[in-house]
N, C-alpha and C positions, 0 to 999 in steps of 0.2 A: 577770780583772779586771772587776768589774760598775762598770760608766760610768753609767748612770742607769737608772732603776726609774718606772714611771707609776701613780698609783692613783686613784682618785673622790672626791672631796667636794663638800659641800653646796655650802660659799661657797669655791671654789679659790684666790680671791685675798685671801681671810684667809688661808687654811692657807699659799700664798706668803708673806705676808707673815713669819706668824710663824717657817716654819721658816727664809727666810732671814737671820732673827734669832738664830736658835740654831746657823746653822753660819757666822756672818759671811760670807752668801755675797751674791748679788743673785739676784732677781726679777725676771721678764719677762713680756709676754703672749707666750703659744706658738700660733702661728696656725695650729695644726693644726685648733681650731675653735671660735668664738665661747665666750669663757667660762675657754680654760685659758691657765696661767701655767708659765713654768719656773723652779725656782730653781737657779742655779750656784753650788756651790761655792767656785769661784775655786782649784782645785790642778790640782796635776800630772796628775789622771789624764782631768779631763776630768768630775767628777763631778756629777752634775745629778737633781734631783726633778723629775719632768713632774705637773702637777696640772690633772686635765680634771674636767669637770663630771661630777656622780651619775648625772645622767641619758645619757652619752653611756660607747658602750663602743666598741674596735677588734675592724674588721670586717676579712676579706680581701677585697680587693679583685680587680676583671680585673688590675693590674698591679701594684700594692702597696696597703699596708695604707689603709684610710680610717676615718673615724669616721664611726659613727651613732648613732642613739636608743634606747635601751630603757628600760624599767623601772628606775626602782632596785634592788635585793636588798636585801630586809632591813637592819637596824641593824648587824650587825658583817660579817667577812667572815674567810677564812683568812689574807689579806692582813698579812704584816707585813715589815717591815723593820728592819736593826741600821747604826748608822750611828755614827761618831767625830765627836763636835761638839766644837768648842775655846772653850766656855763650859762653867763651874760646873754642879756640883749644884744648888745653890741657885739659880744663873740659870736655869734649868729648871724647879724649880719654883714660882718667881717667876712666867714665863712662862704656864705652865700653869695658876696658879691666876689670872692676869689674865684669862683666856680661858677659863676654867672649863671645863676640860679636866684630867680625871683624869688624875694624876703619882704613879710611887711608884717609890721603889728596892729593887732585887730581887736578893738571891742567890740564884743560878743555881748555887752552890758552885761549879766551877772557877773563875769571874769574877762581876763583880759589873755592874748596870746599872741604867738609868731608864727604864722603861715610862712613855712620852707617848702619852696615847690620844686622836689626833689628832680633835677634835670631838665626842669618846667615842663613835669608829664604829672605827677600828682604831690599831694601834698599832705607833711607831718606837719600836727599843730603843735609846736614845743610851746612846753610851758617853764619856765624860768621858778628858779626856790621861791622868790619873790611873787610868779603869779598862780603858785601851786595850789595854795591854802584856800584862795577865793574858788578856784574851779572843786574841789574835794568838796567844800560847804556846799555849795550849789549842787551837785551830782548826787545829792544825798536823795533819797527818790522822795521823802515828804518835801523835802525844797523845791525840787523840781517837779513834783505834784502842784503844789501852791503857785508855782511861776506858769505852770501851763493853762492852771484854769486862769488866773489873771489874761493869760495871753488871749485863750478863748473868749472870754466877757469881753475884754475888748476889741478883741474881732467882731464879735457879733454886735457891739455896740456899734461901731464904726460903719458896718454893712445897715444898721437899721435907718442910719441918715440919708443913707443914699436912694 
């Protein structure tokens, strides 16, 4: 069960703000260090966005983890995350084009989703009530056992024509 996930942006309590608007959760300041916010959910599992500043990353610490300063990295990152919002397609990209913030819906063919490119530096895949049920089926690891040899055979089929 993943409980919550931390990433970097520019202004952290916009991106709280907005993303606690697209999963009807709330927003907090998170005193782990000047600047960041959390947003809760509000369910059963406990689930929560941590949103710290660009310029601060987790360091180890002598006894547990702290936060310090580094550099930015670059405009995008490998950084993504997939998340069940209980708002619309349309509320999404309502949202996203208020905040001028690249929105597009994506078949992934087994399921379907909305890439939010949160401040167009990285991107949450929201998944809609409606395209919840397809992704859960799919992510089941014998379905997605089944789908990746399929993908395999015909990769290799495809390489043997060539």
């Amino acid at each position: 069960m993943l409980h919550h996930i931390s990433f970097p942006a520019s202004d952290p309590y916009r991106v709280a703000r907005v993303l606690a608007e697209l999963t009807n959760g709330q927003y907090f300041e998170f005193p782990v260090t000047p600047g960041a916010y959390m947003v809760n959910f509000s369910d059963a599992h406990g689930s929560a966005l941590e949103i710290i500043p660009a310029d601060r990353v987790w360091l180890p610490g002598a006894d547990e983890v702290e936060v310090g300063s580094a550099e930015p990295t670059g405009r995008c990152s490998g950084f993504h995350v997939a998340i069940s919002v209980p708002v619309s397609r349309e509320r999404i990209e309502e949202v996203g084009a208020r905040e001028g913030w690249l929105v597009r819906a994506c078949d992934r063919g087994p399921f379907q989703l909305i890439e939010l490119w949160v401040e167009n530096r990285f991107m949450i895949e929201m998944l809609t009530s409606a395209m919840t049920s397809a992704y859960l089926s799919f992510m089941k690891p014998e379905t997605y056992g089944s789908w990746l040899q399929e993908v395999q055979r015909s990769d290799v089929a495809l390489h043997a024509h060539h």
